[in-house]
C-alpha positions in Angstrom: -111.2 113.6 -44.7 -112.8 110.0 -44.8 -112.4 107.6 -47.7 -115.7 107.3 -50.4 -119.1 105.8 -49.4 -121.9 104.7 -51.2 -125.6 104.9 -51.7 -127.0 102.5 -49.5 -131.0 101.1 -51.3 -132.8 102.3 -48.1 -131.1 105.8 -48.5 -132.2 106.1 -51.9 -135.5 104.9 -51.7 -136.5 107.3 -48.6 -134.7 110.6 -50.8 -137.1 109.2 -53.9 -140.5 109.2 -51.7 -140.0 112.6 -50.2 -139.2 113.8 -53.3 -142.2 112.0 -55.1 -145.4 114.8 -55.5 -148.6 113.4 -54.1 -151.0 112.0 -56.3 -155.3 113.1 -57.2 -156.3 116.3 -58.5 -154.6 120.0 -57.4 -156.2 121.4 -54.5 -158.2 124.8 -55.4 -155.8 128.1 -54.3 -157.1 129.4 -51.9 -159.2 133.1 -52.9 -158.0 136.5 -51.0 -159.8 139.7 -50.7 -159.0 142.5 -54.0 -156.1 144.6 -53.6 -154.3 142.2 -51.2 -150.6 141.1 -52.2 -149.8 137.6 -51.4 -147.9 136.8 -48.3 -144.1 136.6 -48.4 -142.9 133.0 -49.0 -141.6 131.3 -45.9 -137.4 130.6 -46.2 -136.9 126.6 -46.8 -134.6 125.6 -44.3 -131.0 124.2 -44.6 -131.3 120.9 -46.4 -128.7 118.4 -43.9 -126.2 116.5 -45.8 -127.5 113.0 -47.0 -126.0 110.0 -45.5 -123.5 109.4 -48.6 -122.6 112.9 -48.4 -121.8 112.9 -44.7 -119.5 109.7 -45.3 -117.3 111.3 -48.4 -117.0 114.7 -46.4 -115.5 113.4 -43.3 -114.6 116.2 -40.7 -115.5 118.5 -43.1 -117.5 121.2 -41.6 -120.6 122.5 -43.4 -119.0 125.8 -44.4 -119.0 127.0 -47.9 -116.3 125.9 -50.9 -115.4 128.5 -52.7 -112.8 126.0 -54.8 -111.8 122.1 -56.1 -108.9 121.3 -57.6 -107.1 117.8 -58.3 -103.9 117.6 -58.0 -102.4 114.3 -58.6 -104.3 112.0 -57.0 -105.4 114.1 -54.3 -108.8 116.2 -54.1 -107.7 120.0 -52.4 -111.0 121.9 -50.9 -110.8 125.7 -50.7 -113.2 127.0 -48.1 -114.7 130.5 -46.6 -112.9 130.8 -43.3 -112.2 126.6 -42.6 -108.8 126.5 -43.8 -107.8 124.2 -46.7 -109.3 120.2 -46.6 -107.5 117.7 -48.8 -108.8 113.9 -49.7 -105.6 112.4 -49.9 -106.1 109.6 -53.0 -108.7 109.5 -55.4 -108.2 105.7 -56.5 -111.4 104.5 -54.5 -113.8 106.9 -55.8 -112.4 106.6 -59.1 -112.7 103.1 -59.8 -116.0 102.8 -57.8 -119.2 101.3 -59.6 -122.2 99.7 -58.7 -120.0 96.4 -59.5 -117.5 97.2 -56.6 -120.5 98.3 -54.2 -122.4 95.0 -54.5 -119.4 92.7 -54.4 -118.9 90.5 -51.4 -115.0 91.1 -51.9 -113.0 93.7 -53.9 -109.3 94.9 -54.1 -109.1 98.5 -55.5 -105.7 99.0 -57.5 -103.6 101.2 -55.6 -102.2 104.4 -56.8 -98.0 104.4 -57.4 -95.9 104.3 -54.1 -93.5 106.9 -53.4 -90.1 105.8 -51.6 -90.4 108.8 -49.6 -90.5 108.4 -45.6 -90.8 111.2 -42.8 -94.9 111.7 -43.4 -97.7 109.8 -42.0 -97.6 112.7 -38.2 -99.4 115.9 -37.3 -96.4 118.2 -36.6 -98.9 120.5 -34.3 -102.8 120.9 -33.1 -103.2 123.5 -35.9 -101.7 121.8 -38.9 -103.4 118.4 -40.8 -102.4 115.1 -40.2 -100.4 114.2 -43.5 -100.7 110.8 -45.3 -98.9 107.9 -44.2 -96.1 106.4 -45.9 -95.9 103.6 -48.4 -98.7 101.9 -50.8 -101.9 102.7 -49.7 -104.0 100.0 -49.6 -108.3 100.1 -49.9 -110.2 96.8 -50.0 -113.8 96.5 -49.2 -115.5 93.5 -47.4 -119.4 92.9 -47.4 -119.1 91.7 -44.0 -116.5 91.2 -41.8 -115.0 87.7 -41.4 -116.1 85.4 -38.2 -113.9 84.7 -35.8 -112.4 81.5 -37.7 -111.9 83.0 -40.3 -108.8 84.4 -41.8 -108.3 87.5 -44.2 -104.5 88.0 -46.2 -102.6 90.3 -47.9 -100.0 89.3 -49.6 -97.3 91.9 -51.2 -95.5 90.0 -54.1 -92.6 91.3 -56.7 -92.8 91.2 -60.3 -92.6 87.3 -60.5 -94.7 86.2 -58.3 -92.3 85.7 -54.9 -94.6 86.4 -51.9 -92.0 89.5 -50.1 -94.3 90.0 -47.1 -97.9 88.4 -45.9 -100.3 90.3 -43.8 -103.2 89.0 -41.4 -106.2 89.8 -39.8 -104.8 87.3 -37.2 -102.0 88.3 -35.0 -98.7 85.7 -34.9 -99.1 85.3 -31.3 -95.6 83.1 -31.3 -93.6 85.4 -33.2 -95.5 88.7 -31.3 -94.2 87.0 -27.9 -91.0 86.3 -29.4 -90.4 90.2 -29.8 -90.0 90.7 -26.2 -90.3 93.9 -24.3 -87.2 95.1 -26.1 -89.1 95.2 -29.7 -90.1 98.9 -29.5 -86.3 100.0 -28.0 -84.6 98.0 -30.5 -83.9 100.6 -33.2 -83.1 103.0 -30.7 -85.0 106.9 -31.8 -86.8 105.3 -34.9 -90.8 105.9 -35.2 -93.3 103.2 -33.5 -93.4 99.3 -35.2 -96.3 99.1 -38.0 -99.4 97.4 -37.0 -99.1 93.4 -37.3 -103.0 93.1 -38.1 -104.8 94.4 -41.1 -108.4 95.9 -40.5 -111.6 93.7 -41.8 -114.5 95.7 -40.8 -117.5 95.9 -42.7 -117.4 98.3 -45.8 -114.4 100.0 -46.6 -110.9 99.2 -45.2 -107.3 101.1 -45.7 -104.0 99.4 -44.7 -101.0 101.5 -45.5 -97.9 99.1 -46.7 -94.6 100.6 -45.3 -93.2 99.1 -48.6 -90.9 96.6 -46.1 -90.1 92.9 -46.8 -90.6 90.9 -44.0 -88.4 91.3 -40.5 -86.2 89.4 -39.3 -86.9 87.0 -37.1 -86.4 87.8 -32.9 -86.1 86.0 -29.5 -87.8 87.0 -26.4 -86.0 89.5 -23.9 -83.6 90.2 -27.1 -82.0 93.6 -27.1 -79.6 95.6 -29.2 -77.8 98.7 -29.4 -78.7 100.9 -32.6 -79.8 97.6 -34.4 -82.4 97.0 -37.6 -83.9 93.8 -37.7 -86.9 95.1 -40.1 -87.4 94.1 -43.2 -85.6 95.7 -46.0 -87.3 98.5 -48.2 -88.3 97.1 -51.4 -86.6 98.9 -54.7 -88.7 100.6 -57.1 -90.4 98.6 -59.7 -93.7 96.3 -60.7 -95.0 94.2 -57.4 -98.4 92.8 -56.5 -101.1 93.1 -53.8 -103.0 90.1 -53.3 -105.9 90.0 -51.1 -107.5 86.6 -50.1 -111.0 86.8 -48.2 -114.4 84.5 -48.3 -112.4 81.7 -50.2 -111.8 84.5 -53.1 -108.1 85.7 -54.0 -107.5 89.2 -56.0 -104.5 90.5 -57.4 -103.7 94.3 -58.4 -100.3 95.9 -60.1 -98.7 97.7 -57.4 -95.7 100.4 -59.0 -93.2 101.6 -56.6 -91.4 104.9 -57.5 -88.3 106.4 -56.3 -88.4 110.1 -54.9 -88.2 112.1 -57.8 -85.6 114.1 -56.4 -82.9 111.7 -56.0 -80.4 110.7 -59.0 -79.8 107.1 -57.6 -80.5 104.8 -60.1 -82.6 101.2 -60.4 -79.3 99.4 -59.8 -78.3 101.1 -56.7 -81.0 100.1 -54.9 -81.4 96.6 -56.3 -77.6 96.5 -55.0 -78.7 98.0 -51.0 -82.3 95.7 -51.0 -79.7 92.5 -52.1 -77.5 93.2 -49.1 -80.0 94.5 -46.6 -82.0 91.0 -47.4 -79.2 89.2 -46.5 -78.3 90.5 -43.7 -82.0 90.3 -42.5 -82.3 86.2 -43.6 -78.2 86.1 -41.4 -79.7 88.1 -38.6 -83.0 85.4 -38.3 -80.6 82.1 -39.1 -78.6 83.6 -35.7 -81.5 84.3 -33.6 -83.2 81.2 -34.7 -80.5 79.3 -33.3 -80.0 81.1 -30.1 -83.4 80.3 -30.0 -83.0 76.7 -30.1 -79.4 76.7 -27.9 -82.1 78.3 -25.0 -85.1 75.4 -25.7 -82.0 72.4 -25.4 -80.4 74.1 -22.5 -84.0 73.8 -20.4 -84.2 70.2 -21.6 -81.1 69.2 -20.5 -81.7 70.9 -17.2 -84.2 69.2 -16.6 -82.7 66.2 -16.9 -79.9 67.3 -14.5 -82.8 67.7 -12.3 -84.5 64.2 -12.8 -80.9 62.8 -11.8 -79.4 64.8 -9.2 -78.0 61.6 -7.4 -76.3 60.8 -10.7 -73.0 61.8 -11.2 -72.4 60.4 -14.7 -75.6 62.3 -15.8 -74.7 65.5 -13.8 -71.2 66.0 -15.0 -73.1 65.3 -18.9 -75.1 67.7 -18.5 -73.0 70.6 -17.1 -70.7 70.3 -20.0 -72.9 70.5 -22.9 -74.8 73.4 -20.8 -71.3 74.7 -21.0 -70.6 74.1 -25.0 -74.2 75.5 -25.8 -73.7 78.8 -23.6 -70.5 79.3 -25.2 -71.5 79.8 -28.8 -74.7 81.6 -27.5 -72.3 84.4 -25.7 -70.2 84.7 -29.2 -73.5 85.3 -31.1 -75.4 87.5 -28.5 -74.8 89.7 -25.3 -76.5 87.5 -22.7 -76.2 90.1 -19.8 -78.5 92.5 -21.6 -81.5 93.3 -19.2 -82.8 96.7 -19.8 -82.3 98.5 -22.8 -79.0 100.4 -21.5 -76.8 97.3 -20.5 -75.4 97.4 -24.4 -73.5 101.1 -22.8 -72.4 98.4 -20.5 -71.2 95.3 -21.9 -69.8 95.2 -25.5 -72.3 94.0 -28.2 -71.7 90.9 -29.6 -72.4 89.6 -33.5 -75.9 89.8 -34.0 -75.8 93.1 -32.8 -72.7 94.5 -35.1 -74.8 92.8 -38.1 -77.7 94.7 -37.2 -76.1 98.0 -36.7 -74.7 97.2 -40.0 -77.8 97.2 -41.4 -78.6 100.3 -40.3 -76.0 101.9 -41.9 -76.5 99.9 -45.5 -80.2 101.6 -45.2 -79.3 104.9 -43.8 -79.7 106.5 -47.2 -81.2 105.8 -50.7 -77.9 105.2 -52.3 -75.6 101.5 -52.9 -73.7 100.3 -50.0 -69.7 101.3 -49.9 -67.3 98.8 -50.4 -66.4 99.2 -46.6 -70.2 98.2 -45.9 -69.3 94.5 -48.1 -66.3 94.1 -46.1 -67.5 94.3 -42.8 -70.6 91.9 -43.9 -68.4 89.0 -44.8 -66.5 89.3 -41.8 -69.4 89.3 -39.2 -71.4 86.3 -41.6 -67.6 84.4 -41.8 -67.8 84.9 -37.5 -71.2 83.9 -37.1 -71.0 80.7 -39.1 -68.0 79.5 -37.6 -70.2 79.9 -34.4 -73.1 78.0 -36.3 -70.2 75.3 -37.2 -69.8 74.8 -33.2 -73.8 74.5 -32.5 -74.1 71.8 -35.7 -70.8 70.1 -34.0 -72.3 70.2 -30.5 -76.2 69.2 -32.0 -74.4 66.2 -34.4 -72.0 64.3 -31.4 -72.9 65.9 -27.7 -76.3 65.6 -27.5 -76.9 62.6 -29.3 -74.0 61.0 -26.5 -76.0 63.0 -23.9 -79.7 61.1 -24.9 -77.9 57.9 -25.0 -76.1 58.1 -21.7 -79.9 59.3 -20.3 -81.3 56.1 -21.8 -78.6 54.1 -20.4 -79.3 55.5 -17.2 -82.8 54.8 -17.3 -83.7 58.5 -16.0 -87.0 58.5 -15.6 -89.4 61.0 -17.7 -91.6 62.4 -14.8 -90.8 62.3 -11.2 -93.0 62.8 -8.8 -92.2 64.1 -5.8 -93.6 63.1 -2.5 -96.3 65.3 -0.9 -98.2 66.2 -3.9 -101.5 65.5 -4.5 -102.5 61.8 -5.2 -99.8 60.3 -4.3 -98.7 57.8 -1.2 
């Protein structure tokens, strides 16, 4: 069923005039002959459903309810032969007022989010489609934003610390840096979350998959059984804070554990510690294959510019050489669909990410096994990190000066082209 609505004036006012009796003096009933019974009232039709009705009912068809219960948060409709409806969260329609309605911008506080996961699908065409995971998040805009303009939300923990930042704007460079390999990375897992927010006109929902924000990727990148999204957040106090039209509001946000489970507050303050490290390990490693790829182009250009050079030539081919070592420790470069990995062995950003995936595989703290196997993949990759700062400190700076030396020219020009002699 669709979220609340309100009363627009020009509703209103049209319901009030039709209801309004006529003005002047009652008309004179009209006289019958004696003995004559007065004609059968005619049946008034249907009334329709009013505008604000329509928008709370939804799909709802018009069918008669024959009960309403709340349970929870949730509104559950009985009806005569339609099966059972159910409004899934009341917050909206609870805190609404003619305040909220007439505000330009306004953040409704969300109801407490469940650490529960598996929801948000329609198992068949003759079953409802349940709620989606995570906070559930209903903010209402006046009008939606121009073009230039930018609308946030911001999901903070208990101090302040922004955890994850949301846009109405897609990151084009880090959307490009995902690479084809973005939706195979995790294997059998359920589709990536949206990377906009919505900003229509009225009322909007955005459902929070309570995640931190993702590591960071390169493009073409692809793993075997990997995890390079963000870390689920433990249960506790957070924030949501919506920025729009040059205003900024902040509700409580509470995150609750599944009721069923007997971990405690420490156990998953314990996985969210190590799963955030090996997400900020996982973006430090791709961020610097990222930048081993961008040199490598440079000096091949170069190498290009000077092909009559030797000196320059011979340069160039070794630190191309240095730079694609340490890139093959950290990452399998012959990966080019997403089955090479059953192929070629996986290198360490891989084994980092798959170890994520087990750390998060269940609502419990990671083994001791789990901390051993961390500080031997981080102790690998920085030695590999050493090599790039080692090669980025002496070789290129040798490289740029030998390229000055040798007076390679920045643009060449070759003959043939247009405009030239």
């Amino acid at each position: 069923m669709a979220g609340p609505g309100s009363v627009t004036p020009a509703a209103a006012a049209a319901r009030a005039e039709a209801q309004r009796a006529p003005a002047g003096p009652p008309s004179p009933a009209p006289s019958r002959p004696e003995g004559q019974k007065p004609p059968a009232p005619a049946a008034e039709p249907t009334p329709s459903p009013r505008p604000d009705e329509d928008r709370v009912a939804g799909r709802l068809p018009v069918v008669p309810v024959t009960d309403l219960v709340v349970k929870d948060n949730d509104l559950v409709v009985s009806t005569q032969g339609r099966a059972f409806w159910i409004l899934d969260d009341l917050s909206p329609l609870r805190q609404m007022s003619r305040e909220v309605a007439a505000a330009d911008v306004y953040l409704f506080k969300p109801a407490p989010a469940y650490r529960f996961f598996g929801g948000g699908t329609r198992p068949g065409p003759l079953a409802g489609q349940n709620p989606p995971n995570g906070a559930i998040l209903y903010y209402v805009l006046k009008s939606a934003p121009k073009p230039s303009e930018e609308v946030t939300l911001e999901l903070l923990d208990g101090s302040g610390t922004v955890l994850k930042k949301l846009s109405s704007k897609e990151d084009k460079e880090r959307s490009e840096g995902a690479g084809a390999g973005a939706a195979e990375e995790e294997g059998f897992g359920p589709p990536p979350p949206p990377r906009t927010i919505p900003v229509k006109a009225g009322l909007n929902r955005f459902a929070w998959d309570l995640r931190t924000e993702d590591a960071s990727r390169f493009k073409g990148m692809i793993l075997w059984g990997g995890l390079t999204r963000g870390p689920v957040v433990a249960p506790g106090a957070y924030q949501v804070r919506l920025t729009a039209g040059g205003r900024s509001l902040t509700r409580p946000l509470e995150v609750r554990k599944d009721p069923r489970l007997a971990t405690s507050d420490e156990d998953f303050r314990k996985q969210y510690d190590l799963l955030a490290k090996i997400r900020d390990k996982l973006t430090e490693t791709h961020d610097a294959i990222t930048r081993i790829r961008e040199m490598r182009e440079q000096v091949k250009g170069v190498a290009e510019r000077a092909k009559a050079n030797k000196a320059i030539a011979d340069a160039a081919e070794s630190l191309g050489k240095k730079l694609t070592a340490v890139e093959e420790e950290l990452y399998q470069t012959k990966n080019q669909s997403s089955q090479d990995p059953l192929n070629f062995p996986i290198r360490l950003n891989n084994k980092l990410a798959a170890l994520a995936g087990v750390v998060a595989g269940a609502d419990a703290a990671p083994t001791d096994q789990s901390y051993v196997v961390y500080e031997d993949l981080t102790g690998r990759i920085d030695a590999q990190l050493a090599r790039l700062r080692q090669v980025i400190d002496a070789d290129v700076p040798a490289f740029n000066t030998l390229v000055r030396e040798q007076n390679v020219p920045a643009v060449v020009v070759k003959r043939g082209t247009a405009g030239s002699s």
